[in-house]
The first five atom37 places (N, CA, C, CB, O) and aatype in JSON, in Angstrom:
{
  "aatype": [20, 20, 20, 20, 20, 20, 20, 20, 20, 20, 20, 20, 20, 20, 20, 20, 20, 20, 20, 20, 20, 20, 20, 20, 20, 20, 20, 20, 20, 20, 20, 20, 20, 20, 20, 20, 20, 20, 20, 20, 20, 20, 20, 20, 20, 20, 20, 20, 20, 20, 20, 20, 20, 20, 20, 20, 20, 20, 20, 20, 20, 20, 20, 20, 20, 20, 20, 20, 20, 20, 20, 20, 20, 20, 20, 20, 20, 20, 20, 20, 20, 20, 20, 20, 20, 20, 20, 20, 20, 20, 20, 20, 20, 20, 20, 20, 20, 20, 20, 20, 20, 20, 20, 20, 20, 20, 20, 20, 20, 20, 20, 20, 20, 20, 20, 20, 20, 20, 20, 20, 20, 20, 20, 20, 20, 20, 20, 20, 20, 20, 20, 20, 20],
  "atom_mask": [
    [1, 1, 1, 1, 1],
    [1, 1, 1, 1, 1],
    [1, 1, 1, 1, 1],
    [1, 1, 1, 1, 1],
    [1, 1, 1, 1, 1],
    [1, 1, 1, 1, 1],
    [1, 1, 1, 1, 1],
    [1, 1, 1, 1, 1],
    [1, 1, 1, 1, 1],
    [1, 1, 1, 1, 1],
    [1, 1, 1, 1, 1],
    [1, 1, 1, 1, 1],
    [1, 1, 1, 1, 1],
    [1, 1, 1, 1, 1],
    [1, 1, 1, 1, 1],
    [1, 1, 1, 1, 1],
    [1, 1, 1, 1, 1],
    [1, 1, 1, 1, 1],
    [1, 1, 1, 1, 1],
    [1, 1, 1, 1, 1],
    [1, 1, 1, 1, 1],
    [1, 1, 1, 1, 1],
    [1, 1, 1, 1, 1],
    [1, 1, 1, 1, 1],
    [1, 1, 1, 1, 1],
    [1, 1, 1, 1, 1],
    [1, 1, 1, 1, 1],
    [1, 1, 1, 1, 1],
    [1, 1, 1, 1, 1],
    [1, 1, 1, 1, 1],
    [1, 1, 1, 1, 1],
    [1, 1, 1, 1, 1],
    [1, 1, 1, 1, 1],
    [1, 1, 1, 1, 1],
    [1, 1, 1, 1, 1],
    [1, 1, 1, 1, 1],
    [1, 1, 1, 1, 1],
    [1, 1, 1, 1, 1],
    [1, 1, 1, 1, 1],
    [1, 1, 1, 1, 1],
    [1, 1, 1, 1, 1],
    [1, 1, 1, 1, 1],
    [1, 1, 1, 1, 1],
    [1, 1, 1, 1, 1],
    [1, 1, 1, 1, 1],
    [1, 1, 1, 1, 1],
    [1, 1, 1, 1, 1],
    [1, 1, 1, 1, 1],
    [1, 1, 1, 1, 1],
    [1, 1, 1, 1, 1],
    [1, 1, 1, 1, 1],
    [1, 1, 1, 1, 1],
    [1, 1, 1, 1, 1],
    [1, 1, 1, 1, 1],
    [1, 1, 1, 1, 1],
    [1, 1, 1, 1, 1],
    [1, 1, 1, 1, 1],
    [1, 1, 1, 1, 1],
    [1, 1, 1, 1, 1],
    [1, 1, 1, 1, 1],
    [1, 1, 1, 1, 1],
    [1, 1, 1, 1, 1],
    [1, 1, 1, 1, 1],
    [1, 1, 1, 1, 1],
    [1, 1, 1, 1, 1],
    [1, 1, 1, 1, 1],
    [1, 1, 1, 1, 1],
    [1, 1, 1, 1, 1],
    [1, 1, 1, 1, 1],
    [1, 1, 1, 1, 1],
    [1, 1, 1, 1, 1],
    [1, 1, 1, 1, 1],
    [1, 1, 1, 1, 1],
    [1, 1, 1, 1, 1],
    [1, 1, 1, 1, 1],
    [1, 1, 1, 1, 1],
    [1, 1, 1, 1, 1],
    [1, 1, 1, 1, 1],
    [1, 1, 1, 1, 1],
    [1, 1, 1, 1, 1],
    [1, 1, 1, 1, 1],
    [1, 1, 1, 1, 1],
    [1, 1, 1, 1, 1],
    [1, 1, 1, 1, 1],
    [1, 1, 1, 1, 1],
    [1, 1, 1, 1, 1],
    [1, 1, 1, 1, 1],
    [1, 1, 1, 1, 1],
    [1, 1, 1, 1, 1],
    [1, 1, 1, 1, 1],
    [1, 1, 1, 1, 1],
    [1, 1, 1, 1, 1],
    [1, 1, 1, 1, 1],
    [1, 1, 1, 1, 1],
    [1, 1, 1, 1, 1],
    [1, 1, 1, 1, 1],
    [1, 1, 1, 1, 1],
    [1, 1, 1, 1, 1],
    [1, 1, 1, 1, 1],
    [1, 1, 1, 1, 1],
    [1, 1, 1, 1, 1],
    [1, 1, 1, 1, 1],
    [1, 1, 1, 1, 1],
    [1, 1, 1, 1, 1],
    [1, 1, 1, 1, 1],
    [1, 1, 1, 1, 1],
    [1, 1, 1, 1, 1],
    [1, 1, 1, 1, 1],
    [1, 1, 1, 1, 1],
    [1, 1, 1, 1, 1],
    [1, 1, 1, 1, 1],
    [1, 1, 1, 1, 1],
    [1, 1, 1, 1, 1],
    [1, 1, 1, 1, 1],
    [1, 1, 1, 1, 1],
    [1, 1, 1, 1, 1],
    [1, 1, 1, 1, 1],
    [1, 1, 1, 1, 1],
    [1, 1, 1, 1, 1],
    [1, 1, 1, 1, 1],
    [1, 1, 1, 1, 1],
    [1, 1, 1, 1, 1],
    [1, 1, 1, 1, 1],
    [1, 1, 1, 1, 1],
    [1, 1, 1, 1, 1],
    [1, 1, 1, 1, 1],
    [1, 1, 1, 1, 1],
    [1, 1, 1, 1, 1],
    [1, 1, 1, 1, 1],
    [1, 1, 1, 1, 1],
    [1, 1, 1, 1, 1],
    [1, 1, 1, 1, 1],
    [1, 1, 1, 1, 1]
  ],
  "atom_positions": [
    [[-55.09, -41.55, 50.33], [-55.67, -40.24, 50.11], [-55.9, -39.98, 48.62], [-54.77, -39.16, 50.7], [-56.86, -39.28, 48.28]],
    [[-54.96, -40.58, 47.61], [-54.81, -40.37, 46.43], [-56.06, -40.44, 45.42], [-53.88, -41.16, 46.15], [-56.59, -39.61, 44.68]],
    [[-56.44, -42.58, 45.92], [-57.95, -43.14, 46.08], [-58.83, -42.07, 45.91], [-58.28, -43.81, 47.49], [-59.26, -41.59, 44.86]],
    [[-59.16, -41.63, 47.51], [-60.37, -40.91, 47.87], [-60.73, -39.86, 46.68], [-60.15, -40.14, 49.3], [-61.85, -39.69, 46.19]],
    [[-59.44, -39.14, 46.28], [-59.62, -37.74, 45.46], [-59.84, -38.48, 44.07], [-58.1, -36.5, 45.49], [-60.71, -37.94, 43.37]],
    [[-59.2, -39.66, 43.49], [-59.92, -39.91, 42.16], [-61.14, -40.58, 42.65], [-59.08, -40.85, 41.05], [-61.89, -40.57, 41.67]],
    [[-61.75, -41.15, 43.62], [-63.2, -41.42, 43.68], [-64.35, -40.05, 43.7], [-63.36, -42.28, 45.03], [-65.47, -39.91, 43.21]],
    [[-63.51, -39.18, 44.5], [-64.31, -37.88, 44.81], [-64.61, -37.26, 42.77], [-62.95, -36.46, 46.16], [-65.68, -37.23, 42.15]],
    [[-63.36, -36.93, 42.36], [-63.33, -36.64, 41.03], [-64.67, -37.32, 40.26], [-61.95, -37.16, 40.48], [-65.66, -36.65, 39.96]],
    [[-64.55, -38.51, 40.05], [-65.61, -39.39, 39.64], [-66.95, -39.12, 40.18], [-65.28, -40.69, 39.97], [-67.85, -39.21, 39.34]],
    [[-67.25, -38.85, 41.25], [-68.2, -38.99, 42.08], [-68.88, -37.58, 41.4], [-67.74, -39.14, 43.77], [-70.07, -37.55, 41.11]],
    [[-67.76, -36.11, 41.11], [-68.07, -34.76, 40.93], [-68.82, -34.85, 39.44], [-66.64, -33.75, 41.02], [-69.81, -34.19, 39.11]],
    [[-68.04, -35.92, 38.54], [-67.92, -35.87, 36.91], [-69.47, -36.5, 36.59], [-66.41, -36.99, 36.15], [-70.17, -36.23, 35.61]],
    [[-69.86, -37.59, 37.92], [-70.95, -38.04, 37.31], [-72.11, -37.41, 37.63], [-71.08, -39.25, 37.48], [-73.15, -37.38, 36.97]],
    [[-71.8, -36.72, 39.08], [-72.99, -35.81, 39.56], [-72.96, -34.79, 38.83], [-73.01, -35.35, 40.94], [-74.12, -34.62, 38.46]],
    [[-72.37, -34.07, 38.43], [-72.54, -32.88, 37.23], [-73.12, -33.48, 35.52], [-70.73, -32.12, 37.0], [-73.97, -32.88, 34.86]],
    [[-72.64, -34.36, 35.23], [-73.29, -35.48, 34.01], [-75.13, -35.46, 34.7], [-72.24, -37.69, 34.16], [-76.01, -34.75, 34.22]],
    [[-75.33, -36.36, 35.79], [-76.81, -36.18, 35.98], [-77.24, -34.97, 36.5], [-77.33, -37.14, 36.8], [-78.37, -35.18, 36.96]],
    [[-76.86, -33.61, 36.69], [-77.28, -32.56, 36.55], [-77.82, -31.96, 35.47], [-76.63, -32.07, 36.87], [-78.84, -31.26, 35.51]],
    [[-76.94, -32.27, 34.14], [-76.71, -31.38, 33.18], [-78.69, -32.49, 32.49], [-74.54, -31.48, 32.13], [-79.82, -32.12, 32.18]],
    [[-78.01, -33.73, 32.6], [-79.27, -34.62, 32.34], [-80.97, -34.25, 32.79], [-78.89, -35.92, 33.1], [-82.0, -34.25, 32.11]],
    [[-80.68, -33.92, 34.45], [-81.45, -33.44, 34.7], [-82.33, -32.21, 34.17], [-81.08, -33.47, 35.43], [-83.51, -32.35, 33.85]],
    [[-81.62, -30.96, 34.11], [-81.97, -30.01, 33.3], [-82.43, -30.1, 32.24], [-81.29, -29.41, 33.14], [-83.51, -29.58, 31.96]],
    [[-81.45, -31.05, 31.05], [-82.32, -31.52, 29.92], [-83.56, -31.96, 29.99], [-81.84, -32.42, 29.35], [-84.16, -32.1, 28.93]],
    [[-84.13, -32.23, 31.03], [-85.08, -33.23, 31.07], [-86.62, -31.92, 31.13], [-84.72, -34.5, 32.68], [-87.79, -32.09, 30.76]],
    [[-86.13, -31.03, 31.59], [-86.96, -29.89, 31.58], [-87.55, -29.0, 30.68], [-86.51, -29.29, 32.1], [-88.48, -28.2, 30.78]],
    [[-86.69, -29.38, 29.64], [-87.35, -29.08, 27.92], [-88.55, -29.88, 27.29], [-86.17, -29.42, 26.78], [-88.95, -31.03, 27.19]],
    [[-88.86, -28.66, 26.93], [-90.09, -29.81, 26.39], [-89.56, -30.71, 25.09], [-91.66, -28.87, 25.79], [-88.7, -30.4, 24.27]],
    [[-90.22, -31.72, 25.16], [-90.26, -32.91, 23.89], [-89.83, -32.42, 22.84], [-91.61, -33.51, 23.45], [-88.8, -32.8, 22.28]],
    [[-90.59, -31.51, 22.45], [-90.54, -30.79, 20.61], [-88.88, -30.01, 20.51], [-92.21, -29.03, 20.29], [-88.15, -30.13, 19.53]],
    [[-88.49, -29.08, 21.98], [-87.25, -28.36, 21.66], [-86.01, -29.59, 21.67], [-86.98, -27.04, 22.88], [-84.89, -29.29, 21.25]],
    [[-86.26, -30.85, 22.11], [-85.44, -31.96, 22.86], [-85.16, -32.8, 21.11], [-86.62, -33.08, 24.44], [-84.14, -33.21, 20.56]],
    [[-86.61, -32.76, 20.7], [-86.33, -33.55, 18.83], [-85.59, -32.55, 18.32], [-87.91, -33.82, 17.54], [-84.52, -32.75, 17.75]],
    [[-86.34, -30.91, 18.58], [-85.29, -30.12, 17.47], [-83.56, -30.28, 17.86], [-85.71, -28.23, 17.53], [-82.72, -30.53, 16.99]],
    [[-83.39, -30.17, 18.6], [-82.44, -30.17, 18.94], [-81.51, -31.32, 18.79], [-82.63, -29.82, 19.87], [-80.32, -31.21, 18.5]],
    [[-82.03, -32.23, 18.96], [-81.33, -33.63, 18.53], [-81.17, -34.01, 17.22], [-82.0, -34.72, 19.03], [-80.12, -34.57, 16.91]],
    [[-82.11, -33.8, 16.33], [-82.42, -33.42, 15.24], [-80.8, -32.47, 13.92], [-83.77, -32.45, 15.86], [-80.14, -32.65, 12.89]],
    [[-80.98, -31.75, 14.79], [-80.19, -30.64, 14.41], [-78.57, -30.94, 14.54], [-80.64, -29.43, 15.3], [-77.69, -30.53, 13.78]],
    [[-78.43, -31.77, 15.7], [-76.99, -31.97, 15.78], [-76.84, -33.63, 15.86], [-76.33, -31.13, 17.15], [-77.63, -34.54, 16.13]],
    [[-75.63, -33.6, 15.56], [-74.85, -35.08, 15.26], [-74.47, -35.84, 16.65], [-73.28, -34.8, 14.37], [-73.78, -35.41, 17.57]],
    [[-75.08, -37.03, 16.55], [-75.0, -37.76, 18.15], [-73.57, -38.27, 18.08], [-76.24, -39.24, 18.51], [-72.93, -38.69, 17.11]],
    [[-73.15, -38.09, 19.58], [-72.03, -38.14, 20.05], [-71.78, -39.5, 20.44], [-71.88, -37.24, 20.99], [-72.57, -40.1, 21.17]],
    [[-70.44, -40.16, 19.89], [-70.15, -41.75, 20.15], [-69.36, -41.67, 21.63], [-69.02, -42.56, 18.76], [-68.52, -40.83, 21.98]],
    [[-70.0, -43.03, 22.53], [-69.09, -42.92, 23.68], [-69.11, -44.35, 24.58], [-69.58, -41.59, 24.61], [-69.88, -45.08, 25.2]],
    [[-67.8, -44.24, 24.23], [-67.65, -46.14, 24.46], [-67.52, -46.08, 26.3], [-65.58, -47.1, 23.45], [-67.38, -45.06, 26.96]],
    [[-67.6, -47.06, 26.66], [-68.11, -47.15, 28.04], [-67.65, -48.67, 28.43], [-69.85, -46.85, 28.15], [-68.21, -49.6, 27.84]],
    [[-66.63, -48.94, 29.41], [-66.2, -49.73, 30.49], [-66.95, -49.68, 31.75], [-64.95, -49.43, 30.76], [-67.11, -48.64, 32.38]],
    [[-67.55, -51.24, 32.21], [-68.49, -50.81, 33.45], [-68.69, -52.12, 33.77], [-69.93, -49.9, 33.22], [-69.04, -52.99, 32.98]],
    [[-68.38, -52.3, 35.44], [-68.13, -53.54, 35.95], [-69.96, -54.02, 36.96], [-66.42, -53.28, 37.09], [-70.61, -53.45, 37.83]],
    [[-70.12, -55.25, 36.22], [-71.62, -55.69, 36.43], [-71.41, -56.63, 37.41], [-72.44, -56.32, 35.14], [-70.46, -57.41, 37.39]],
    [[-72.4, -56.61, 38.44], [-71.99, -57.07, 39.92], [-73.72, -57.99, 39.51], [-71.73, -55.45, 41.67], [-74.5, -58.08, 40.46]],
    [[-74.0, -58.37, 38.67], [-75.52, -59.69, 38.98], [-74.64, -60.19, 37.27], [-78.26, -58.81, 38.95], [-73.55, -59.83, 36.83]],
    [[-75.85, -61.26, 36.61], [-75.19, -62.64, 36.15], [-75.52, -62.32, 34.77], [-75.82, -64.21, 36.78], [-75.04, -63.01, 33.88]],
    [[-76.82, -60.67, 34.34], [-77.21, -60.48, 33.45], [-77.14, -59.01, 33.08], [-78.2, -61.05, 33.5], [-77.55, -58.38, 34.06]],
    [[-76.79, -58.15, 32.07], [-76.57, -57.19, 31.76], [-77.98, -56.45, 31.4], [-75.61, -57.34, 30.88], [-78.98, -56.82, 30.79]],
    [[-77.64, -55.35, 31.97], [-79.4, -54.49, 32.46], [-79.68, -54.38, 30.58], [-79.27, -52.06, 33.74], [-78.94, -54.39, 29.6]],
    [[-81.55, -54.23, 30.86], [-81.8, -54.6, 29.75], [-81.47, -52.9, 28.34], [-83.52, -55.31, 30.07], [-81.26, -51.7, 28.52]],
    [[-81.58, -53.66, 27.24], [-80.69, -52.91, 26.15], [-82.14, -51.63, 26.1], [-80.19, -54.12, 24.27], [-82.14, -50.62, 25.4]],
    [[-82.87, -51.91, 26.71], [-83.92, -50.65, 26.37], [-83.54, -49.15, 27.73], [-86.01, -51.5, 26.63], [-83.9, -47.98, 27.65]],
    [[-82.79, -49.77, 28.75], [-82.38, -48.55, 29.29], [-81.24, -47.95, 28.61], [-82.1, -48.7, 30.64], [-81.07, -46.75, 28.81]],
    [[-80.29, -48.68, 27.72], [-79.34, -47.42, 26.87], [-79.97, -47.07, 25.97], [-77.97, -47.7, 26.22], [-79.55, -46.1, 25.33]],
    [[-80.9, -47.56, 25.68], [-81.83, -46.99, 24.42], [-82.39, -45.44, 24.89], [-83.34, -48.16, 24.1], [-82.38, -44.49, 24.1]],
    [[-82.9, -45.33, 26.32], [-83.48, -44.14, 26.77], [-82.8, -43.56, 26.65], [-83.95, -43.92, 27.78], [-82.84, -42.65, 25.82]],
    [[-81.42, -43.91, 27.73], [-79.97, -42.75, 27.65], [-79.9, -42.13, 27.02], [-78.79, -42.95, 27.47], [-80.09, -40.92, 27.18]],
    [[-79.4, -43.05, 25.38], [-79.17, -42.27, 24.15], [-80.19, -41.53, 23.47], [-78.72, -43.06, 23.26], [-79.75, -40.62, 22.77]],
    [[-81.34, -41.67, 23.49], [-81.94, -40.98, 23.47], [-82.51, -39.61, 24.0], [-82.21, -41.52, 23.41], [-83.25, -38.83, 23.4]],
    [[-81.98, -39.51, 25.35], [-82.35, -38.53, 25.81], [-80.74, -37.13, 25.85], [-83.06, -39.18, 27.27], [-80.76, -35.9, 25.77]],
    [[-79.79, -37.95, 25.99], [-78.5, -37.46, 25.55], [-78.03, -36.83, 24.13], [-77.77, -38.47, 25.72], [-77.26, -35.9, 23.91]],
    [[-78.69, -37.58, 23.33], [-78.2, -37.61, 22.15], [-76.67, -38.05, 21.52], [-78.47, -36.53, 21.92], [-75.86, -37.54, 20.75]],
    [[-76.79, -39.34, 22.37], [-75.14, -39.99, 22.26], [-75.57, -41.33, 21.55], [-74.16, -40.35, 24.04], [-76.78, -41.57, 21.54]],
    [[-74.51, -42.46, 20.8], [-74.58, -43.27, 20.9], [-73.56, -44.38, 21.82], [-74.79, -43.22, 19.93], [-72.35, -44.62, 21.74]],
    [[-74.38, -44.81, 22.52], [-73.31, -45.37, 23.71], [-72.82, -46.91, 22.78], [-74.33, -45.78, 25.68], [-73.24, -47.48, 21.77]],
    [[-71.81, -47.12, 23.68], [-71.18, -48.43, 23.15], [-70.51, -49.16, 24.55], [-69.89, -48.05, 21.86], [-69.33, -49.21, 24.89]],
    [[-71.65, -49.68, 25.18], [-70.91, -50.1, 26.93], [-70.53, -51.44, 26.61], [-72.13, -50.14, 28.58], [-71.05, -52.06, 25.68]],
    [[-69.6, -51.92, 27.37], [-69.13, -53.37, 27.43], [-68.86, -53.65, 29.14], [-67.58, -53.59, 26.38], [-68.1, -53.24, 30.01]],
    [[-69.77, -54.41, 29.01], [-70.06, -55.0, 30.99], [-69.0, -55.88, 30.62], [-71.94, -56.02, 31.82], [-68.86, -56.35, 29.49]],
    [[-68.06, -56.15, 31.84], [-67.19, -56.96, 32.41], [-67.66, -57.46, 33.68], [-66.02, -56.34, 32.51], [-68.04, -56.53, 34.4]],
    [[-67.79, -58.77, 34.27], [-68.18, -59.21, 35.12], [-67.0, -58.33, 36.5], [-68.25, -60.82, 34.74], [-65.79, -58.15, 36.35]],
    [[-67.63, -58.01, 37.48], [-66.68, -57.48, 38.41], [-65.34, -58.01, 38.85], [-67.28, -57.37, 39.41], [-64.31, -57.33, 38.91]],
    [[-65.46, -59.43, 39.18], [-64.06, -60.09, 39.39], [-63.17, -60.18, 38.03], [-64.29, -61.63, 39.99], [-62.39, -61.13, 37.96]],
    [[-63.21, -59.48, 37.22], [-62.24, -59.74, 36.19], [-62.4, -58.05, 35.31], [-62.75, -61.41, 35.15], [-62.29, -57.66, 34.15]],
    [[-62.65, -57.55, 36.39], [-62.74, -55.77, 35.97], [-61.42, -55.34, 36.02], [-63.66, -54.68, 37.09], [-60.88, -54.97, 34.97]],
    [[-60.79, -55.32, 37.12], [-59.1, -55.16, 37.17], [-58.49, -55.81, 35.82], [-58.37, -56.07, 38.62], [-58.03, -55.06, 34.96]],
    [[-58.5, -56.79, 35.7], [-57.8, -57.4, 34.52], [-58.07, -57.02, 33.07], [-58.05, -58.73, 34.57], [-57.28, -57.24, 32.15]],
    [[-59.28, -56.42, 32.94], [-59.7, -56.31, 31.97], [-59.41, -54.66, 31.92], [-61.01, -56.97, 31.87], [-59.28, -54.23, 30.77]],
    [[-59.34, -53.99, 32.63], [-59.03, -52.49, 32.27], [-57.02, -53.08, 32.29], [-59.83, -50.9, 33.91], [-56.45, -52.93, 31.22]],
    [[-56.51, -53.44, 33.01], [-55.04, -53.42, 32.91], [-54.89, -54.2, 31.14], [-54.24, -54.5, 34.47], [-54.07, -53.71, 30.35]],
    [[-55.61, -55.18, 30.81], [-55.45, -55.48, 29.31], [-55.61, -54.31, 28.72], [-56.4, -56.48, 28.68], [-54.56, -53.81, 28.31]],
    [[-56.94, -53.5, 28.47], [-57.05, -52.51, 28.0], [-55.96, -50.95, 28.06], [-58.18, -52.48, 28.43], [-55.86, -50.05, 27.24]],
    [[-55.36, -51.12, 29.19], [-54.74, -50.03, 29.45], [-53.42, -50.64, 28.88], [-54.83, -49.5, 30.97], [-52.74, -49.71, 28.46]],
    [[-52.69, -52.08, 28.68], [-51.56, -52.53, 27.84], [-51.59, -52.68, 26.28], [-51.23, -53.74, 28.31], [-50.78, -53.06, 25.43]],
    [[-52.55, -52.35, 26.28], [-53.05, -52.77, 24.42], [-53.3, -51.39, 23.85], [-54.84, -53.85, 24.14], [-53.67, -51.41, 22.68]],
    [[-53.13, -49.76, 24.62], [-53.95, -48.73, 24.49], [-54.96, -48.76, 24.08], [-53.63, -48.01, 24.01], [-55.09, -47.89, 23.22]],
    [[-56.38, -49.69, 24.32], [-57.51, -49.39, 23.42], [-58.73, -48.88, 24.68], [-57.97, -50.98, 22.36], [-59.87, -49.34, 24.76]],
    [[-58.3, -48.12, 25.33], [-59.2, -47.34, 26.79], [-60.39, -47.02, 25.86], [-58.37, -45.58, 27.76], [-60.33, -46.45, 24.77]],
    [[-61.42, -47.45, 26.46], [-62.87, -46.82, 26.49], [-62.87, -45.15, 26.5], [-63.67, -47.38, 27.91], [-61.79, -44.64, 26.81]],
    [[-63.55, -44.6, 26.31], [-63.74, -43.19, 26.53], [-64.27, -42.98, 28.02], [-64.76, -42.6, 25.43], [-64.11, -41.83, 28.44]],
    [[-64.77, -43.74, 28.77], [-65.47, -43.78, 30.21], [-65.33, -44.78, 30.6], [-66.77, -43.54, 30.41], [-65.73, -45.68, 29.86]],
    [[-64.61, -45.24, 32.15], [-64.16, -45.94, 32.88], [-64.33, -46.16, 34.34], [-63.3, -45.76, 32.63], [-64.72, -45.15, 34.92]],
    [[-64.2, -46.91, 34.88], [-64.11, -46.59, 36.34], [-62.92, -47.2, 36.77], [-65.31, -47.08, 37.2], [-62.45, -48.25, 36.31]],
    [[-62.3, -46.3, 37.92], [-61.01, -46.86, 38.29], [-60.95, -47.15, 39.49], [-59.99, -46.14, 38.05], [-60.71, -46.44, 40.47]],
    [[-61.31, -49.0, 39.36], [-61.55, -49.45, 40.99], [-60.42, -50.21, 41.21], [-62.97, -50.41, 41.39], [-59.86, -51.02, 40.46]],
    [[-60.14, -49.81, 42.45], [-59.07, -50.36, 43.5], [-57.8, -50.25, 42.51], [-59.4, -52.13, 44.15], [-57.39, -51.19, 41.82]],
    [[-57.38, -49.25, 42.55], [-56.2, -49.07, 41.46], [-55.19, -47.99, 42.14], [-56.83, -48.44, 39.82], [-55.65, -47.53, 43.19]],
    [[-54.05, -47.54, 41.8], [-53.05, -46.5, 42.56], [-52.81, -45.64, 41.47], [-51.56, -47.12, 43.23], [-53.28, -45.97, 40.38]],
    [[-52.32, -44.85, 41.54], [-51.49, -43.81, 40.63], [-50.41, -44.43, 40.01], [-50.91, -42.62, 41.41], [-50.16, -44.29, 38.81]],
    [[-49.76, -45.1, 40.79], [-48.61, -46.16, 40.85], [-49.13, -46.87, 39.41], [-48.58, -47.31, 42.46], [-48.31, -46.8, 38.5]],
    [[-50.37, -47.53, 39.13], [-50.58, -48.34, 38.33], [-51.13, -47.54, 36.97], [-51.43, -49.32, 38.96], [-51.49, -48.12, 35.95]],
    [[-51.12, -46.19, 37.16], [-52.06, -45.57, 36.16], [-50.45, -45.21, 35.39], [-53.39, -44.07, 36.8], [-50.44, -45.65, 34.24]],
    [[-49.34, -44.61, 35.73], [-48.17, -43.95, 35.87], [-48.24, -43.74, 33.67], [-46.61, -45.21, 36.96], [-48.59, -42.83, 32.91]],
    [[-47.71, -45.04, 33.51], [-47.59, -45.14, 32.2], [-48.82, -44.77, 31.44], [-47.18, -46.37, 31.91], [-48.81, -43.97, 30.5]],
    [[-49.94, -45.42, 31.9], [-51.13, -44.54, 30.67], [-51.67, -43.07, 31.12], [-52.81, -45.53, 30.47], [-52.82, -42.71, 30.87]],
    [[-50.68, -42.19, 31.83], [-51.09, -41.22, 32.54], [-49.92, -40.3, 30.95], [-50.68, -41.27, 34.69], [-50.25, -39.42, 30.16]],
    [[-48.6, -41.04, 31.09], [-47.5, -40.5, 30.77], [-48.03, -40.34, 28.65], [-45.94, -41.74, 31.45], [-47.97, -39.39, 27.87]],
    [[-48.5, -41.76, 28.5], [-49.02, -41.99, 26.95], [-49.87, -40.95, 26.88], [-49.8, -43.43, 26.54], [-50.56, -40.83, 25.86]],
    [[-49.94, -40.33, 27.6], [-52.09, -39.24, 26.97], [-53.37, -40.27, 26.73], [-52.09, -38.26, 24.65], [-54.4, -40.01, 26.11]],
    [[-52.88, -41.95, 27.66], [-54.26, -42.22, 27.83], [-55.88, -41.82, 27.85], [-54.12, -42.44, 28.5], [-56.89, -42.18, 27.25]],
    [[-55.46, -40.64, 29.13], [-56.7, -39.97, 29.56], [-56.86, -38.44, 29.47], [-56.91, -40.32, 30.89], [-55.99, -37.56, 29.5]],
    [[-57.96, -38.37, 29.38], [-58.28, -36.95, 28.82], [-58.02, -35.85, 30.39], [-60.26, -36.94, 28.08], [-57.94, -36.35, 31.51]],
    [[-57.94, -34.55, 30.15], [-57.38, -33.42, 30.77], [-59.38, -33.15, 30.68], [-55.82, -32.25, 29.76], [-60.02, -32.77, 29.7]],
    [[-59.82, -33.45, 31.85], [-61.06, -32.84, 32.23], [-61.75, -31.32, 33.02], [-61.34, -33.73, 32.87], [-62.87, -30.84, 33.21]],
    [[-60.75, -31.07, 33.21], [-60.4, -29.8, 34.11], [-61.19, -28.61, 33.48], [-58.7, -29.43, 34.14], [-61.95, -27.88, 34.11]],
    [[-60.82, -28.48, 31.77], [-62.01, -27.04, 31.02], [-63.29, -27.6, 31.0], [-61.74, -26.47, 29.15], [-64.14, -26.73, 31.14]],
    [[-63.99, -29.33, 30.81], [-64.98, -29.23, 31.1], [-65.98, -29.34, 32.38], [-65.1, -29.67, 30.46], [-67.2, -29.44, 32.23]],
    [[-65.35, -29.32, 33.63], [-65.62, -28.79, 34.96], [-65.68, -27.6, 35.24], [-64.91, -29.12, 35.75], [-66.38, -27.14, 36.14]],
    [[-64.87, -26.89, 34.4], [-65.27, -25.19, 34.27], [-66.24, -24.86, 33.41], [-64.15, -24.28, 33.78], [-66.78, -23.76, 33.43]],
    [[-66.52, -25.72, 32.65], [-67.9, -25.72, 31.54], [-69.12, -25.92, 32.43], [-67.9, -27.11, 30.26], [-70.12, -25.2, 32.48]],
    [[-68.93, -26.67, 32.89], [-69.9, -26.86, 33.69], [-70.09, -26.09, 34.95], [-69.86, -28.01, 33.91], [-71.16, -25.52, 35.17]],
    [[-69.21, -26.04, 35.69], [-70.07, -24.76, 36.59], [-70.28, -24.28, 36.26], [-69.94, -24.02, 37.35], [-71.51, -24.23, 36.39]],
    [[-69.71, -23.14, 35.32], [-70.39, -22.07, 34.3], [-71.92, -21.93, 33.54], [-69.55, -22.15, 33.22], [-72.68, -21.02, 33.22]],
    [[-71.9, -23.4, 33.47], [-73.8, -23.56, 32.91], [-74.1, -23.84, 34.19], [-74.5, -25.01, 31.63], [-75.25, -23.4, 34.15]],
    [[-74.0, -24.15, 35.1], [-74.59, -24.53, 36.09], [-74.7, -23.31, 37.39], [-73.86, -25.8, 36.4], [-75.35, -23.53, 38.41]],
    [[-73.96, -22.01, 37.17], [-74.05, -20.64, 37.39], [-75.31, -20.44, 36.88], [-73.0, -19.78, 36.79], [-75.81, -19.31, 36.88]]
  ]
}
């Protein structure tokens, strides 16, 4: 049951992420430069498990960031060595800022739950309904 509710969580964090995207997308061009323009792009490192033999090409994070105004920093891990590679990461403390947590327990999170591994997302889910009111 535990599973389901951090998949559901995930499932809420990213569908509200392509909401908020979406909406952006409804500005015109010129308010989208001013605006990007105006403020300082946001760094955001990224864990993400690649299921084919080649990593999607570097011109779709190019859009992302561009349309976000982030600079991403993803590192594909081949899927069969995704577990291992977040449990290195989670023994070394050097966690990505964005993750996915496949086939994993609470049981296994316990200690980087206890360190302040992971961030307390809860005010920006209230941020977001709130814009999304």
């Amino acid at each position: 049951m535990k599973k389901w509710s951090i998949v559901l969580l995930f499932c809420c964090v990213v569908l509200a992420g392509g909401l908020l995207v979406g909406c952006n997308s409804q500005e015109s061009n010129t308010e989208n430069k001013q605006r990007t323009s105006d403020t300082e792009s946001q760094e955001i490192s990224i864990m993400l498990n690649l299921h084919v033999p080649e990593v999607p090409d570097k011109r779709l994070e190019e859009l992302i960031e561009e349309e976000t105004n982030t600079e991403l920093d993803i590192k594909w891990v081949p899927d069969n060595n995704y577990a291992e590679s977040l449990n290195t990461s989670i023994a070394t403390n050097n966690l990505p800022d964005v993750f996915l947590l496949k086939d994993v327990t609470l049981e296994q999170q316990k200690d980087a739950i206890r360190d302040d591994q992971y961030w307390e997302i809860g005010p920006y889910l209230m941020i977001i309904q709130t814009y999304l009111n």
